[in-house]
C-alpha positions in Angstrom: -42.4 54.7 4.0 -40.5 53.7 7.2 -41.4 50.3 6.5 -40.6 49.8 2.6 -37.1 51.1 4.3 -36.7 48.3 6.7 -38.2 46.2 4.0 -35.5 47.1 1.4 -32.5 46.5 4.5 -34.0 43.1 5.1 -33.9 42.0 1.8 -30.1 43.5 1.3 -29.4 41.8 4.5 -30.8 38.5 3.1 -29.0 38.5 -0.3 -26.0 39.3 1.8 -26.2 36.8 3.9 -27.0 34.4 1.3 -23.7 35.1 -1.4 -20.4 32.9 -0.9 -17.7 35.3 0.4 -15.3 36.8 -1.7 -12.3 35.3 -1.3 -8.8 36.7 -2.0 -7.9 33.4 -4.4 -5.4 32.6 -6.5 -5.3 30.6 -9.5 -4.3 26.6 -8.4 -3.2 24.2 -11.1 -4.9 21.0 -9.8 -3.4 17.4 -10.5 -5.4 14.5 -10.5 -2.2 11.8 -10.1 -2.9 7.9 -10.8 0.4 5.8 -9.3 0.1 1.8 -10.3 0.7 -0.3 -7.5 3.9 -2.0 -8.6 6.8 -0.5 -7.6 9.5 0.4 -10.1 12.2 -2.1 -10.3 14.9 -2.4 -7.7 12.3 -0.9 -5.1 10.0 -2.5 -2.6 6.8 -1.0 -2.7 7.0 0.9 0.8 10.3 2.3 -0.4 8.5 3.7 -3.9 6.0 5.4 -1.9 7.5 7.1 0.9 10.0 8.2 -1.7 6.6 9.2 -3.8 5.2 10.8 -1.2 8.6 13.0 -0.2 8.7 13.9 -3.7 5.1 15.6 -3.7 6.2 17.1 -0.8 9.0 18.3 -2.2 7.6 19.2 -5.5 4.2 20.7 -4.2 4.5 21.6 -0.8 2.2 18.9 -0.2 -0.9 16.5 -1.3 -4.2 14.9 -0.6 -4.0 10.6 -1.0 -7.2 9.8 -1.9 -5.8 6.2 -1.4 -6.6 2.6 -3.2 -8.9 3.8 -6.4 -9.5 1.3 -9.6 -10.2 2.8 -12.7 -10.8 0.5 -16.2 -10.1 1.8 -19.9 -11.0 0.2 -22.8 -8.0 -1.1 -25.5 -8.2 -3.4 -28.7 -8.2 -6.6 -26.5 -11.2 -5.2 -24.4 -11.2 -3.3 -21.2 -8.3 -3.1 -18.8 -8.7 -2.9 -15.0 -6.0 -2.0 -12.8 -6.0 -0.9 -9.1 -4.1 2.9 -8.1 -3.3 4.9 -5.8 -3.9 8.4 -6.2 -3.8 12.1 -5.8 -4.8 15.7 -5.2 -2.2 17.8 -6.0 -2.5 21.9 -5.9 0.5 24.4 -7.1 1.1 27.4 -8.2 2.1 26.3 -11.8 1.2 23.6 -13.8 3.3 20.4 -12.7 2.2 17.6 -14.9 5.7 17.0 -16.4 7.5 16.7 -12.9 4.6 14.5 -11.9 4.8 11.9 -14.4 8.6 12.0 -13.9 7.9 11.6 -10.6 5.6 8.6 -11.5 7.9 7.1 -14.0 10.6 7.1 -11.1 9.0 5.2 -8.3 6.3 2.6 -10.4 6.0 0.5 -12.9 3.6 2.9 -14.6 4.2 3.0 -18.6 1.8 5.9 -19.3 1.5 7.4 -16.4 -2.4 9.5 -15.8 -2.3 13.0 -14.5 -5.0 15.0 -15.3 -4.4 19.1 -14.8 -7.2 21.8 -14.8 -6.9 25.2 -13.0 -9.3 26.6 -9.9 -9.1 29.4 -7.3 -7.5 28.8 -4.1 -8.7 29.6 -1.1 -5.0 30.3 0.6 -1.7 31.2 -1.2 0.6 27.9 -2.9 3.5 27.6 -3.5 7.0 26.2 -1.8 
């Protein structure tokens, strides 16, 4: 009997050992944040994104670059290539109306792309 016990433990002990930890999350809204290259007019294109950048910071609390990305979609004439820059962003609340203000301020971008979908955050966001 003293054995099924220890047994039963070990296998407890191995499930336990084996589940993600619980985490005290909170919903995130997550923005995926294409920026075109080209700077919007007036602006030289270190200007547009440190004043990019400041506004995520500002808007967010802060942001992951993922850097240079290209990305192609397909229009009437065939398919369109560009080369981006772009984003993580994680809030509180969804931000995808600041963001492509944000984007129409700084670039060239006509459409800008920002892609939102909720998670669970690790650690509280917000400002």
């Amino acid at each position: 009997m003293p054995r099924k016990i220890a047994l039963a433990f070990l296998a407890l002990a191995l499930l336990l050992s084996l589940s993600p930890p619980v985490l005290a999350g909170q919903t995130a809204h997550i923005h995926f944040v294409v920026v075109a290259p080209k700077p919007a007019q007036g602006m030289s294109p270190i200007e547009a994104m440190a004043g990019f950048r400041a506004g995520l910071l500002k808007l967010a609390g802060g942001y992951t670059e993922w850097g240079p990305t290209q990305g192609a979609s397909k229009h009437t004439g065939g398919v369109y290539r560009q080369n981006n820059f772009s984003y993580l962003v994680a809030a509180d609340r969804d931000l995808t109306k600041e963001l492509v203000a944000l984007i129409k301020k700084y670039s060239d971008a006509k459409k800008p792309f920002v892609l939102h979908w909720t998670g669970t955050a690790s650690i509280p966001l917000g400002q």
